[in-house]
N, C-alpha and C positions, 0 to 999 in steps of 0.2 A: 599207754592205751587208755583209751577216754570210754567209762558203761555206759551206755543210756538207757535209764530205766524206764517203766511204765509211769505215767502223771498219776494214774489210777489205783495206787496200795489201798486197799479198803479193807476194815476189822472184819476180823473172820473168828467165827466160834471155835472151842478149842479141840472140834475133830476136823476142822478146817474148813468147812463150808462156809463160800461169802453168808455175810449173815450182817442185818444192823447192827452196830456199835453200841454194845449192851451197857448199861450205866449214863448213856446219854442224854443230857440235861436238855428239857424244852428250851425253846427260844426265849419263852419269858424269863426262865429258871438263869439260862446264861446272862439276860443284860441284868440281873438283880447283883448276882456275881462277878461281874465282870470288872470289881476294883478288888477284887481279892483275888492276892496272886497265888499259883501255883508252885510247889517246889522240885523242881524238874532236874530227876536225875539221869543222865543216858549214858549209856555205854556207848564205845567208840567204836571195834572194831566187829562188824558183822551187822552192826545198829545204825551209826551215823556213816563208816566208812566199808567200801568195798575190801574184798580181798587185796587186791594193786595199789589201794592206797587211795583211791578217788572217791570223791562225794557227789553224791549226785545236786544240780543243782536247786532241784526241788527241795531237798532235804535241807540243805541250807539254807535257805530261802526261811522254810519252816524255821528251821530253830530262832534265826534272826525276826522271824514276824510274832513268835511266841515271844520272846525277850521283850519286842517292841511292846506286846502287849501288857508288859507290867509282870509275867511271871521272870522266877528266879530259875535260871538255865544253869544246869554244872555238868561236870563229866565226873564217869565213877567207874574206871577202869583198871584193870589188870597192870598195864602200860608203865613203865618209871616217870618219871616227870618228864626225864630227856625229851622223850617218843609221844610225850600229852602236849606239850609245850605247843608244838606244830599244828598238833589240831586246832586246837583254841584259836590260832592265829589265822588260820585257813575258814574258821567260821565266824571269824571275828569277835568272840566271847570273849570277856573279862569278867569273870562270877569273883564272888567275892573268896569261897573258896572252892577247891579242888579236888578231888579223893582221886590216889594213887595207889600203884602196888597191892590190888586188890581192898584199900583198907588202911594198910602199912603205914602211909606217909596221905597228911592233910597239906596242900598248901591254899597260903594267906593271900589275897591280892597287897603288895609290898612298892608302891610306887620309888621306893627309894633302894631297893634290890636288883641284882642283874634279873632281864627277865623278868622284872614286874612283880614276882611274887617269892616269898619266901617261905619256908618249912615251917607251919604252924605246930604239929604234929604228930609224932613218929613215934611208930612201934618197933619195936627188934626183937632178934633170939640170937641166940648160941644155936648156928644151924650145922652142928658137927656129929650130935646123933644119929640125927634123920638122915644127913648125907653118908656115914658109912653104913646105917641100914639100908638105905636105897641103892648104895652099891653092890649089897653085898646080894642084893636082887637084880640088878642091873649090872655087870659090871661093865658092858660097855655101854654104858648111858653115858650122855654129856651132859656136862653140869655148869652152871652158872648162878653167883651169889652176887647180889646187889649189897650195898653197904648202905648207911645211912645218910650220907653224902650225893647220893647218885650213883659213885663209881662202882662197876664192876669187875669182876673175876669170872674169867669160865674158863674150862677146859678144849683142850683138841679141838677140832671136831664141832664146834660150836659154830656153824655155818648159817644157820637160819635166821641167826637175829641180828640186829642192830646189836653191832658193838662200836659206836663210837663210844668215848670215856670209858673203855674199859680194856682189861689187862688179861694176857692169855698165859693160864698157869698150871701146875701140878695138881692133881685133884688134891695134895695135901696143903697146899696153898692156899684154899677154901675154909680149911678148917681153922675153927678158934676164930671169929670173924663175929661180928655183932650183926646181922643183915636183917635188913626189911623183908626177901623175898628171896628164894629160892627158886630157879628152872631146874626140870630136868627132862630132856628129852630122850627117846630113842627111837628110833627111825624107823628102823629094820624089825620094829612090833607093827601089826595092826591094832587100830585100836580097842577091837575085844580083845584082843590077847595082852594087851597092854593093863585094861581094866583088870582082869584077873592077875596078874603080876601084881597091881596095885593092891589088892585086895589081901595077898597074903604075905603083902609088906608089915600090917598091925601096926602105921604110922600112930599114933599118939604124940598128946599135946602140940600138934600143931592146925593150925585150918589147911586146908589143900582143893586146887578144883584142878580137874583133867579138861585137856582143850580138847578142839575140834579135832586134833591129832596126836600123833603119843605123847603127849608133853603135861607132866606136871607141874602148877604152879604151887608153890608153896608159902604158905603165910606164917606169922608168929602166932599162936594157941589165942584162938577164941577172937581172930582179927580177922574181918572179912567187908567189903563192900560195906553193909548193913550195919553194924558198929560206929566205921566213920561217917557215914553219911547220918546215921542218930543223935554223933556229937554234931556233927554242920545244923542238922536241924534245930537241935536246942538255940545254937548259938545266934541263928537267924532269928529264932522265934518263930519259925513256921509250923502252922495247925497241921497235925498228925491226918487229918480228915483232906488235907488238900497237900499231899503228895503224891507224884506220878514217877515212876521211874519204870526205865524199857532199859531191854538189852536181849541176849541171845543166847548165852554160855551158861555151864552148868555152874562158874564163879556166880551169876547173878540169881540164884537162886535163894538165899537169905538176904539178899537184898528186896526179892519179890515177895516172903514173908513176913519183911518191916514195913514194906510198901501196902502191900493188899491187905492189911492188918487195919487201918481203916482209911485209904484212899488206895490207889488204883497200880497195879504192878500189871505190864504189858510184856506179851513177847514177840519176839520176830520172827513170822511165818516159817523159817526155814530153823529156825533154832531143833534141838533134838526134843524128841515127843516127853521125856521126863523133864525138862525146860519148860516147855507149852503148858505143860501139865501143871505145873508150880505156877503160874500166875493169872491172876484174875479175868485175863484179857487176852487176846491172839491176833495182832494185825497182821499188813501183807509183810510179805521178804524183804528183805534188804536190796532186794532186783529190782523190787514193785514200790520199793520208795516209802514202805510201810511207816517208817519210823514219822513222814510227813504228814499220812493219813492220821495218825495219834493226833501228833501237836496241833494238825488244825480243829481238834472238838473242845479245844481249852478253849474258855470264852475271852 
């Protein structure tokens, strides 16, 4: 099934009224700048793609005429490599590199690797605490551990996600495992009830963001979005003052901290009001192609 959005996503204040695109540089101001590139981080799902899987072609359009324009385009997603791999290829991006698994795993553009790019990288844990405290809150939660390789492990019941390269096993089959990321879903919660479940889990030493539905992601302590994308920046050389990164979920919210700290963190009109709230900027939805109306105020 093919969305067609609106051509018209326009920046919206952060109670949501259309409103002009606060921070926007005159015309004079743009062509002085306009050989200095931007370091563009965006999330994928909710940001650059639909729920189904599809992109609008506005928004592609956008990313590819931002690239065109000299800024530095990347993705900084939740997503394993496997499930980023496709995007990239579907908007034709080649950044030099990649933030994966919230944070977890940086990949290298790698001309001489499958796949173009290789593990620059990677973070892990021993995620065998957390998972029998979370069970022992959850017990019919499904779980799924990614390994440092890509491959995965999940349990039962593990229906909702992409499992190609992975393995369906005992929830003790999880444990003692070195992993980049931890899922754990449960269905049959709503998602307040779910938050409050989470709550008096007293997770420790790890980083964690809850999705749009019951499902926790799980990172290695003090690894998030924001971390990897600090080391990519170092490593580019790009000025702290000319970053922009957008996305939707409550994962990107220390990335909107690193970001709006002295350039620009964006959200998407439909992201939750404690999202909107964390970042400097509020354009339209993901419906309304918001993520296009951003990229075209880069000069």
């Amino acid at each position: 099934m093919s969305i067609e959005s609106s051509p018209g996503g326009r920046a919206v204040d952060r109670v949501g009224a259309p409103a002009p695109y606060r921070d926007l540089a005159s015309a004079s101001e743009r062509i002085e700048t306009a050989a200095e590139p931007w370091f563009v981080a965006l999330d994928v799902d909710g940001t650059i793609m639909h729920e189904d899987g599809t992109i609008d072609d506005l928004v592609a359009d956008a990313v590819a005429a931002a690239e065109d324009r000299g800024h530095l385009v990347t993705l900084a997603t939740g997503r394993s490599w496997a499930t980023t791999r496709p995007v990239l290829e579907q908007l034709g991006l080649t950044p030099e590199y990649v933030v994966c698994a919230n944070g977890a795993i940086t990949m290298r553009r790698d001309d001489t690797a499958e796949g173009g790019y290789s593990r620059e990288h990677v973070e892990t844990f021993d995620p065998t605490a957390v998972l029998e405290r979370i069970r022992a809150f959850l017990p019919s939660g499904k779980f799924m551990v990614e390994l440092a390789d890509g491959f995965r492990l999940y349990t039962r019941g593990m229906t909702e996600w992409n499992l190609d390269n992975a393995r369906e096993v005992e929830f003790e089959g999880l444990l003692d495992q070195r992993a980049t990321r931890v899922v754990v879903t449960s269905l049959e919660h709503g998602l307040d009830e779910f938050f409050e479940i989470v709550d008096q889990m007293g997770l420790h030493h790890v980083s964690y963001a809850i999705g749009w539905t019951a499902w926790l992601d799980i990172a290695p302590d003090g690894v998030n979005k924001a971390t990897a994308l600090e080391r990519v920046r170092g490593w580019l050389g790009a000025d702290a003052a000319r970053v922009l990164a957008v996305g939707d979920g409550r994962n990107d919210l220390e990335m909107f901290a690193w970001a709006g700290a002295a350039g620009r963190s964006v959200a998407m009109g439909q992201a939750p009001d404690e999202v909107r709230a964390a970042a400097r900027e509020v354009t339209g939805a993901v419906d309304e192609a918001g993520l296009a109306a951003t990229l075209d105020t880069l000069p």
